[in-house]
C-alpha positions in Angstrom: 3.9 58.7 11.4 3.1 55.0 11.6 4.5 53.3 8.7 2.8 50.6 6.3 5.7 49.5 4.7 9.1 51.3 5.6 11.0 49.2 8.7 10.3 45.3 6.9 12.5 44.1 4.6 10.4 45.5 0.8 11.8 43.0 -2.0 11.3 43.7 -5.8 8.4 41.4 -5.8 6.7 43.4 -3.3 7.6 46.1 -5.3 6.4 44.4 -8.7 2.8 43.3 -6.6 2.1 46.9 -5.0 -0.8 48.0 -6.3 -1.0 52.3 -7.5 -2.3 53.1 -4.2 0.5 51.3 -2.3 3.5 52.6 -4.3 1.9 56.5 -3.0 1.8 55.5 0.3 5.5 54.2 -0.1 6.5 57.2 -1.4 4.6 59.4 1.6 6.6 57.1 3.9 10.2 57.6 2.2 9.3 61.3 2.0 8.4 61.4 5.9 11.3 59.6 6.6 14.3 61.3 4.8 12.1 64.8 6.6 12.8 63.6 9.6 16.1 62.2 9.3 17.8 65.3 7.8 16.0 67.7 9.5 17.6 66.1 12.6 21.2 65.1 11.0 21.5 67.3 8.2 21.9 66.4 4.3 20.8 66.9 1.1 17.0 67.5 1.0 15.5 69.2 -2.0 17.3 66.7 -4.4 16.1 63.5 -2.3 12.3 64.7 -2.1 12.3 65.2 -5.8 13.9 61.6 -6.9 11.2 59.3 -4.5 9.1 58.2 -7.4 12.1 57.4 -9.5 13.7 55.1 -7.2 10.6 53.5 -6.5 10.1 52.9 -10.1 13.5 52.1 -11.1 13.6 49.0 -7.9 10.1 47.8 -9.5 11.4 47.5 -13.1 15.5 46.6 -12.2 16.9 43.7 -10.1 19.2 45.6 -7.5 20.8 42.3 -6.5 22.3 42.1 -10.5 21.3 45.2 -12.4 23.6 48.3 -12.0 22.0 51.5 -10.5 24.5 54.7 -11.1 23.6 57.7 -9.3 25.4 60.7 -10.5 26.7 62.9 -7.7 24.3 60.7 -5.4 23.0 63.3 -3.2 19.8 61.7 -4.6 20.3 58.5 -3.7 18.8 58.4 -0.1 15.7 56.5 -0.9 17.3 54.0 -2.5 19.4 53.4 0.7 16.0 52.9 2.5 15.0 50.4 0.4 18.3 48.8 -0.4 18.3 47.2 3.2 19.4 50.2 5.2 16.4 51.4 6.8 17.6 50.0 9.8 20.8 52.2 9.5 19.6 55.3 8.0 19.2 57.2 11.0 23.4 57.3 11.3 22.8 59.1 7.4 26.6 61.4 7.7 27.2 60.7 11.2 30.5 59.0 12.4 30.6 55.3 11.6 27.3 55.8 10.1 26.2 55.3 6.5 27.2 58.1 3.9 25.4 60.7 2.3 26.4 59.2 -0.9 27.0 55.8 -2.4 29.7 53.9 -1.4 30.7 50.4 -2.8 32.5 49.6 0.7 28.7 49.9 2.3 26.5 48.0 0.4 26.7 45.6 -2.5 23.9 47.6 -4.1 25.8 50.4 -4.5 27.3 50.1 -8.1 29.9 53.2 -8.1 31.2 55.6 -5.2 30.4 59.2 -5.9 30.1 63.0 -4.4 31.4 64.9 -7.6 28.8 65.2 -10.8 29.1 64.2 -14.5 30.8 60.8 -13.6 27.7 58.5 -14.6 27.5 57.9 -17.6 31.1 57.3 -18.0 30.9 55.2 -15.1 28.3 53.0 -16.6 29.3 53.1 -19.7 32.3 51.0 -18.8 30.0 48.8 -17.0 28.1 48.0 -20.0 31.5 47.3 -21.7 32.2 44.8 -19.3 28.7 43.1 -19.0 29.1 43.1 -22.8 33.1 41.7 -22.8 31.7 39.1 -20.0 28.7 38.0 -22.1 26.4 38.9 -19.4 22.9 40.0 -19.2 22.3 43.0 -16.6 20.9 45.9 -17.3 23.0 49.2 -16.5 21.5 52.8 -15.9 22.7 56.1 -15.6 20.6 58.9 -13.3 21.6 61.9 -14.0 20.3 65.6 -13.2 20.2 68.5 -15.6 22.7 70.4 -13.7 25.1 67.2 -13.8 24.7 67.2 -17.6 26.0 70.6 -18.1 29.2 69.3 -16.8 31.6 68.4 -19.6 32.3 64.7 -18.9 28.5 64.0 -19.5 28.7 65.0 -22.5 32.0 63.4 -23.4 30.3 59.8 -22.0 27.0 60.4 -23.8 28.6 61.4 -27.3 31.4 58.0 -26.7 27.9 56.1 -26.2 26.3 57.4 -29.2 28.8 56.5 -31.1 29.4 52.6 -29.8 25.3 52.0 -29.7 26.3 50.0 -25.8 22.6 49.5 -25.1 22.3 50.8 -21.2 19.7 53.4 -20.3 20.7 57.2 -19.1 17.1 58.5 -17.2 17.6 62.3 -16.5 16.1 63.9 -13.8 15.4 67.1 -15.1 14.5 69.5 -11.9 15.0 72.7 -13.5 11.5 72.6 -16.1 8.0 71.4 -15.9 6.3 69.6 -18.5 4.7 71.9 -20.9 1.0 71.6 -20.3 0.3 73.4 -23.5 1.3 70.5 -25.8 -2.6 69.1 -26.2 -4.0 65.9 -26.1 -2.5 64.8 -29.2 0.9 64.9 -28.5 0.0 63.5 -24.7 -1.6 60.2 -26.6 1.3 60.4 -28.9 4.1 60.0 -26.1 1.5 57.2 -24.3 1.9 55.4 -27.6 5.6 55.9 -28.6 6.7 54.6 -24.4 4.6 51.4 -25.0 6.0 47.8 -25.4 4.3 46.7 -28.6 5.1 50.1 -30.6 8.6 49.3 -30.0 8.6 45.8 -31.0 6.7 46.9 -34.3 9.2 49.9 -34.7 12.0 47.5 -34.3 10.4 45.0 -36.6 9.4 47.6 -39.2 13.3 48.8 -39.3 14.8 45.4 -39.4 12.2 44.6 -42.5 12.7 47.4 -44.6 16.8 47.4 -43.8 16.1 44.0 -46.2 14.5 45.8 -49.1 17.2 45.8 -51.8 18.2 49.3 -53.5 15.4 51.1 -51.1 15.0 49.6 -47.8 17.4 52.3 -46.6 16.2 55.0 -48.6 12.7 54.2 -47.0 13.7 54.4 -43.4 15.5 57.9 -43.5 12.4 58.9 -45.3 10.1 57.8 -42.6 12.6 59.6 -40.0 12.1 62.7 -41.7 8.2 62.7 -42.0 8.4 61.3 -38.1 10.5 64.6 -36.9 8.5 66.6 -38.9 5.4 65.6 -37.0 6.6 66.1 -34.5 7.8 69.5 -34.8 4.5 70.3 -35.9 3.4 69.0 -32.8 5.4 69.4 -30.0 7.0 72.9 -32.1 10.0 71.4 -31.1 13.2 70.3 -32.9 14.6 66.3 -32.5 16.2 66.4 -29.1 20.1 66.9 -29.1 20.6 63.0 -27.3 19.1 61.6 -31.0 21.7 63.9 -32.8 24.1 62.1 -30.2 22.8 58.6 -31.4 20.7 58.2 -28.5 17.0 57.3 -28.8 15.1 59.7 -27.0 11.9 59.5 -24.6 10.4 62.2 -22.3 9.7 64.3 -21.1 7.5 62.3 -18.9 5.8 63.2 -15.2 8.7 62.4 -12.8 6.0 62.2 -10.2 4.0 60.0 -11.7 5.2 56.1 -10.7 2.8 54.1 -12.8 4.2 56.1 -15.7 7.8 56.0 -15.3 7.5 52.3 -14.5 5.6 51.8 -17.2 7.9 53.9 -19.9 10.7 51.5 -18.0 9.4 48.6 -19.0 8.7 49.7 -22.3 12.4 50.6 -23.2 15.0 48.5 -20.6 15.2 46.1 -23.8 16.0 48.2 -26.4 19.4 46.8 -28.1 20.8 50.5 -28.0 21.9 52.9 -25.7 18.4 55.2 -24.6 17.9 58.3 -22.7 14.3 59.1 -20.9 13.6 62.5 -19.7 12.0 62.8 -16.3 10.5 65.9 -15.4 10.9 66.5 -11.4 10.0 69.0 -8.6 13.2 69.8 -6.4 11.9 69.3 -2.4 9.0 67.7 -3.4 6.4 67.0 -0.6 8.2 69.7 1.4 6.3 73.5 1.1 9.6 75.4 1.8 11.7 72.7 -0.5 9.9 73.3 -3.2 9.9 76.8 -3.3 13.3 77.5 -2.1 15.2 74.7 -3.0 18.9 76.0 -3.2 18.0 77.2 0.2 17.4 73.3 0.8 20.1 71.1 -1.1 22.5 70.7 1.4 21.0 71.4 5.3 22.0 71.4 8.9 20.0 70.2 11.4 16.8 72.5 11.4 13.0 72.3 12.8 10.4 70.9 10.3 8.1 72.9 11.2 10.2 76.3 11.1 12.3 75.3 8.6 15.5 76.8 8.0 15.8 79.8 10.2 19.4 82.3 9.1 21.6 82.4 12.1 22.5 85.5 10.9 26.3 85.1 11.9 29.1 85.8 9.9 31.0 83.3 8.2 33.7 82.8 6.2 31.9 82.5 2.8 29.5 85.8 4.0 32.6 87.7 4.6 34.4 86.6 0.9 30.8 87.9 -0.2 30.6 91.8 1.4 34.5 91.8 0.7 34.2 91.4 -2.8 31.2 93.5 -3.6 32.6 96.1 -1.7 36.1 95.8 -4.0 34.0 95.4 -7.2 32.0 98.9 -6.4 35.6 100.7 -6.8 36.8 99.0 -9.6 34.6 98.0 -12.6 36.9 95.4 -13.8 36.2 92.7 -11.2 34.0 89.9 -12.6 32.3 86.9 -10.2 32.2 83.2 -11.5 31.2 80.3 -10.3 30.6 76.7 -11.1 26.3 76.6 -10.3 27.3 77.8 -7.1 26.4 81.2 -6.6 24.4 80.3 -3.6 26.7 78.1 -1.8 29.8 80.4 -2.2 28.0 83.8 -1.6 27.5 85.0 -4.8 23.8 85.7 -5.1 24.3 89.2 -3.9 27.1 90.3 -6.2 24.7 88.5 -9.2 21.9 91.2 -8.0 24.0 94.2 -7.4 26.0 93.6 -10.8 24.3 91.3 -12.9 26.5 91.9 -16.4 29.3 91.2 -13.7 28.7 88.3 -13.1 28.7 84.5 -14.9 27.6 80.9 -13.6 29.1 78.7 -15.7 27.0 75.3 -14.7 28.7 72.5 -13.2 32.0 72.7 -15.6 34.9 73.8 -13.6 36.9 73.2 -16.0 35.2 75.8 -18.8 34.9 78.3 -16.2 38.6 78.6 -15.6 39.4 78.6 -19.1 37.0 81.1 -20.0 38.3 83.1 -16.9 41.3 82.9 -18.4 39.6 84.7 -21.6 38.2 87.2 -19.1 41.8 88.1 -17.8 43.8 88.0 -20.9 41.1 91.0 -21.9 41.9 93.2 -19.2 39.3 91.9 -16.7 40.2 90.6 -13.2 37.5 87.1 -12.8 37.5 86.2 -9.2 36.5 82.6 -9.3 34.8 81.4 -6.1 34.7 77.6 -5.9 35.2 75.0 -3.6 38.2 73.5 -2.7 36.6 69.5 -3.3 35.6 71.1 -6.8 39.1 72.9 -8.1 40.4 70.0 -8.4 38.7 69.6 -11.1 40.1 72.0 -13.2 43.5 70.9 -12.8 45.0 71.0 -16.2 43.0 74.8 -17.1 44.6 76.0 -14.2 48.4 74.8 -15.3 47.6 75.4 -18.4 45.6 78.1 -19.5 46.2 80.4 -16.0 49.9 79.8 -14.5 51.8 79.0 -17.8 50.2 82.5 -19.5 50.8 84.0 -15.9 47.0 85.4 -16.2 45.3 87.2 -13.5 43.0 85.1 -11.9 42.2 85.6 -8.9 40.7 81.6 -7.7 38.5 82.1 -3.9 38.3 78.7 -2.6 35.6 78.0 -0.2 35.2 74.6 2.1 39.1 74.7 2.1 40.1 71.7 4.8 37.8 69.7 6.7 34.1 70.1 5.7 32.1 67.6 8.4 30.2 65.4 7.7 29.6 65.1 3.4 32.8 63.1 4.2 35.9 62.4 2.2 34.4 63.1 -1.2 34.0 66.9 -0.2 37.1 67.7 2.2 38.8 70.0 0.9 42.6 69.0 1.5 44.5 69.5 -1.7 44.6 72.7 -2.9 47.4 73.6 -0.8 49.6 70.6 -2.3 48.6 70.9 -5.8 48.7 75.1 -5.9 52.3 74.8 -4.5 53.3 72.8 -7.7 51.7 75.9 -10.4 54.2 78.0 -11.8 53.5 81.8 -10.9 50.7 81.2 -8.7 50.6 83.0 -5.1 48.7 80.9 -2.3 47.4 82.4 0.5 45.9 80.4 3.2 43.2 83.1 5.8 43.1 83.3 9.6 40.6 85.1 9.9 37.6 87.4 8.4 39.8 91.1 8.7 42.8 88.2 7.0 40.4 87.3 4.4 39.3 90.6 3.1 43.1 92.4 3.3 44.1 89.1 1.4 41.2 89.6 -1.6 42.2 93.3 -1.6 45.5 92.0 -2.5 45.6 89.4 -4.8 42.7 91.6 -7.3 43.9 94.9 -7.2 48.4 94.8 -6.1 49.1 91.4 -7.7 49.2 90.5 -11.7 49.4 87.2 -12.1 47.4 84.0 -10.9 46.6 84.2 -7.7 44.7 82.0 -4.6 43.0 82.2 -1.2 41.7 79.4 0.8 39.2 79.8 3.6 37.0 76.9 5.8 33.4 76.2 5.7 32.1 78.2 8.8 33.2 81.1 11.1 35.8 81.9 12.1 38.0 81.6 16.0 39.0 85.4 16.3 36.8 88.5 16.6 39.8 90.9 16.1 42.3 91.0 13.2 46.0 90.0 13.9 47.5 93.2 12.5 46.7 96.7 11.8 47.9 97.4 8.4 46.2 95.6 5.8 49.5 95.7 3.6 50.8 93.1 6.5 48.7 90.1 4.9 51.7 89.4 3.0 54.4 88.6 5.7 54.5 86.0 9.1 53.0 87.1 12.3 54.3 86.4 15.4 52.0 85.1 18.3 54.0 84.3 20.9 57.4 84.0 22.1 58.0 82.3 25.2 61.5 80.9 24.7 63.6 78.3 21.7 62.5 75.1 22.8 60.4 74.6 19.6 59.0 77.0 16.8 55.1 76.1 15.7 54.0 77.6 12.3 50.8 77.5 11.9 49.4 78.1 8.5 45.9 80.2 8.3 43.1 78.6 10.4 45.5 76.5 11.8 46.1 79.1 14.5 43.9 78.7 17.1 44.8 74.7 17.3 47.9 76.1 17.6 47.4 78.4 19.9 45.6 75.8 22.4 48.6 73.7 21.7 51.3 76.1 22.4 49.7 76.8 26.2 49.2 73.5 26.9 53.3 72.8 25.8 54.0 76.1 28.4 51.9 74.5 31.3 54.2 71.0 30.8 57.4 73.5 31.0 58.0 73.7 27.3 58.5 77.5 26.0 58.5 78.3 22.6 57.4 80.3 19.4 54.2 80.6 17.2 54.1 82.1 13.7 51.1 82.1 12.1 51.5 82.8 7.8 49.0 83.3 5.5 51.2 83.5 2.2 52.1 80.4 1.7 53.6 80.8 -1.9 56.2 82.0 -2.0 57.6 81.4 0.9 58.7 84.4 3.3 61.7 82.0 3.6 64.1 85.1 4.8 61.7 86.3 7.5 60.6 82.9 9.0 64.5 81.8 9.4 64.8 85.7 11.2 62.0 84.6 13.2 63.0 80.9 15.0 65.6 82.1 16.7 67.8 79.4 18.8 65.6 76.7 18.0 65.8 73.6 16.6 62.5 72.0 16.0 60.1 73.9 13.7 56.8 72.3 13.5 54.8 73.5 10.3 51.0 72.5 11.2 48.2 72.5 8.1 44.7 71.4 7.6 45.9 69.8 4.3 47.2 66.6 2.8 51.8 66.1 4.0 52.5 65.6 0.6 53.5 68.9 -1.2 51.6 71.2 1.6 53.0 74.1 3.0 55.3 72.0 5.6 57.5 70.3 2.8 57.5 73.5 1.0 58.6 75.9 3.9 61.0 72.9 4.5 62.5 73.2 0.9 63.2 76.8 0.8 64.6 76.9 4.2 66.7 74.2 3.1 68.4 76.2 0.8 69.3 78.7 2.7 70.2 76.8 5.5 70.5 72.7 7.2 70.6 74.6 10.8 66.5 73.7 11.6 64.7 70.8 11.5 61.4 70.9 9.8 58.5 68.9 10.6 55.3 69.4 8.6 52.2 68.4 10.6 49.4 67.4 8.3 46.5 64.8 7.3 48.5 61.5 6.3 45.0 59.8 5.1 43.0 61.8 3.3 40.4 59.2 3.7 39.1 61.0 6.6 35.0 60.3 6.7 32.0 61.3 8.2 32.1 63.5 11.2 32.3 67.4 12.8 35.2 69.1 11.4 36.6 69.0 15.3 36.5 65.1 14.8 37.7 64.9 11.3 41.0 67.2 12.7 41.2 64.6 15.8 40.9 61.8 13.6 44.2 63.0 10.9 46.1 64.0 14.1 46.3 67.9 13.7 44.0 68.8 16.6 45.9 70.4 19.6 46.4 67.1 21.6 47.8 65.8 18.3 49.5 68.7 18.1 51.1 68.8 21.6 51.7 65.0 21.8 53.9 65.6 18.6 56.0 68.2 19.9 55.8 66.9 24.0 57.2 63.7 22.7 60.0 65.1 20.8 
């Protein structure tokens, strides 16, 4: 596709002067190229190919170079990029030393606020508005935020604090989840042309401010006027005031995300409103894109795949699929198991058990931090939650998992997907610190999984042998080993030795970690260096008894993770060992800089220094 207007530098004011006709043909051309991009780099689709017309209209009413843009979670902000003065770079979208999939303040000036996680926008902005205020300056701040993102507790604890102060910025929710209601007439359609227009505002405004000077009445009048004004509009719309006016936000919407002339115009009408607003936009996820639209979870985030084919199923196991099988086969034998997730039954394998036990199973929107406290209800009933999360995501829930879990010693049993390097989403989405902030929890068990056979033996476990909190962390993908390291499935529990080829050095290698280990440990023979590998899976509490039966002679022990040094397994194996005895010395090999960006998970190892080379250099050089 030849384009008209993507690949030249596009301004506000040829963004102002475009003419109806030209903005659609903008809009075919950001579509075409974010297709083509992510079909060939991966990303986030669906989400970008619904939020082209709002980002076109939101750069044709707001100044980029002064106005503050805040995308929440900002795996929507792709055509913005684009025309933000990255064109040039966005074919290195989540490639090494390319530009993110998300916003990031260190790339471009444009970019108001770095972001990955949801619900942090309105916070986010809010503060800027404080500041613009505190400064005596005159930008405009907005908020965009989807209807998923709002069902995340810190949206709601930025919208009410805004409510309440009456900061004027604008919140525009991209609402993906509903259409608008075609059934509402021509009435109510005339009535929301009139109510998102300029001069109706100024004469609202101007009507308030009057009547606010009537003595004894003025006030009395206004509330009046409210009251006849919702209950028109009940009868009209047969709909209540919207929940963001109860919040002390003034409400507009829902209007035709789709529709550019519309938004832009409703934009205009409201960006000067001396109080904080909210507009409603009503979107199609994977719009443009047959497939996208109707199988967007399918197409949120993507690998490289063929346009034309779309997203074919490999078909091959990973780790996720075999969490998945393991835990519907557990939950047919015993009816107390329950799934939950965070609006992530899709990504962490969960769609099945939702089908084959639907009363069994509860998605608790993006809120992390409800859905382990109301796990915690769960297990303090007599039910056994298994909550399947990401690793990037958990820590979320920090405090409900110290507080409500580990302190009442409740047994919940926390499955935590994309633990370690996760490729190419970057920092924002590695999964590095569970290991470090589980060790910390009082009565928690951690177990880290090698492989699939690991996995399963490991989730038999912790639901139906152990009582209390418990943990298991497994990578995005599949897994190195086709065969299980032991026979007996009771065996999850204790260290497994590899190889032993003399005392020169002992490697530990903690769940996934093996196979980098492994490499390692033959390339150390091949230099004339013999010594040990134990791979562990429990990582908490440590087998501290069996691993010191286990080194032998040696001297160096080498504990190697895919998670951050501080607190990981290494210092904590070092600790207990410690206390038994000063004869080893410990050495924890792990990810220093957990600022680790943009590449394949082989890369992302390479780059924090626990690949095998890093791995061998270590130990050669000692």
């Amino acid at each position: 596709m030849k384009y008209r207007f993507l690949g030249q530098k596009i301004s506000r004011f040829d963004l102002v002067n475009m003419s109806e006709e030209d903005r659609k043909v903008l809009a075919c051309e950001l579509r075409d190229k974010i297709l083509n991009t992510v079909s060939h780099n991966g990303g986030h689709l669906a989400s970008n190919l619904g939020a082209v017309e709002l980002t076109i209209a939101l750069l044709t009413v707001f100044d980029y170079e002064k106005d503050k843009i805040v995308f929440d979670v900002g795996h929507q902000s792709y055509s913005y990029k684009i025309l933000t003065g990255r064109y040039d770079q966005f074919d290195t979208l989540r490639q090494e030393g390319g530009i993110s999939g998300f916003p990031r303040v260190s790339e471009s000036k444009y970019d108001a606020f770095d972001t990955g996680h949801s619900s942090t926008s309105v916070s986010a902005a809010l503060g800027m508005a404080r500041a613009r205020d505190l400064k005596g300056e005159d930008n405009y701040v907005i908020s965009v935020i989807g209807d998923g993102a709002l069902s995340g507790g810190l949206a709601f604890e930025g919208i009410n604090d805004l409510g309440i102060s009456k900061t004027p910025m604008l919140v525009i929710v991209n609402d993906n989840e509903m259409s608008i209601d075609r059934n509402v007439g021509g009435l109510s359609s005339h009535l929301a042309k009139i109510r998102a227009n300029r001069g109706y505002i100024n004469a609202k405004r101007s009507t308030e401010s009057f009547l606010r000077k009537v003595p004894l009445i003025g006030n009395a009048l206004i509330k009046f006027i409210l009251a006849i004004k919702d209950w028109f509009r009940f009868i009209t719309y047969r709909k209540t005031p919207s929940i963001f006016e109860d919040l002390g936000l003034v409400y507009y919407g829902p209007i035709d995300g789709h529709d550019t002339e519309k938004i832009i115009k409703t934009l205009e009408a409201v960006k000067d409103i001396k109080a904080p607003v909210i507009v409603h936009l009503a979107t199609v996820k994977g719009k443009g894109y047959e497939p996208a639209e109707k199988h967007p979870a399918d197409y949120h985030g993507v690998g490289p795949f063929d346009l034309e084919k779309g997203i074919v199923p490999s078909g091959k196991q990973t780790f996720t699929t075999a969490f998945a099988s393991t835990l519907e086969s557990i939950a047919d034998k015993n009816d107390k198991v329950i799934a939950v997730c965070a609006a992530m039954a899709h990504g962490t394998g969960l769609t099945g058990f939702a089908a084959k036990f639907p009363g069994r199973f509860f998605d608790c929107g993006i809120a992390e931090e409800h859905c382990v406290t109301m796990s915690c209800g769960l297990a303090i009933s007599g039910f056994t939650p298994v909550v399947a999360i990401y690793s990037s995501f958990l820590q979320r829930a920090y405090d409900e998992i110290v507080h409500d879990c580990c302190f009442m010693d409740n047994h919940v049993v926390f499955a935590i997907d994309r633990a370690g390097f996760v490729g190419n989403d970057g920092h924002t989405h590695n999964g590095l610190r569970d290991l470090s902030f589980l060790n910390s929890m009082s009565n928690m068990t951690v177990f880290a999984a090698r492989d699939y056979e690991d996995l399963e033996n490991i989730l038999d476990h912790c639901i139906n042998h152990l009582t209390g909190p418990c943990a298991v962390r497994y990578p995005r993908g599949s897994s190195d080993y086709e065969e299980a390291l032991y026979s007996d499935p009771a065996e999850c529990i204790k260290p497994h030795l590899i190889s032993d080829k003399g005392n020169d050095f002992v490697i530990v290698s903690i769940g996934v970690m093996c196979k980098e280990c492994e490499t390692a440990y033959d390339m150390l023979a091949k230099a004339g260096l013999f010594g040990k590998h134990i791979n562990l899976s429990m990582v908490k509490p440590v087998p501290a008894a069996e691993l010191i039966s286990m080194f032998g002679n040696a001297s160096n022990v080498y504990v190697c993770e895919e998670g951050i040094l501080s607190g990981g397994a290494g210092e904590s194996i070092r600790e207990n060992i410690e206390k038994i005895t000063n004869r080893y010395n410990i050495m924890p090999i792990a990810v220093e800089d957990d600022m680790i960006r943009a590449g394949t998970i082989a890369r992302q190892r390479q780059m924090a220094g626990i690949d095998h080379d890093s791995i061998y250099d270590r130990i050669a050089g000692n």
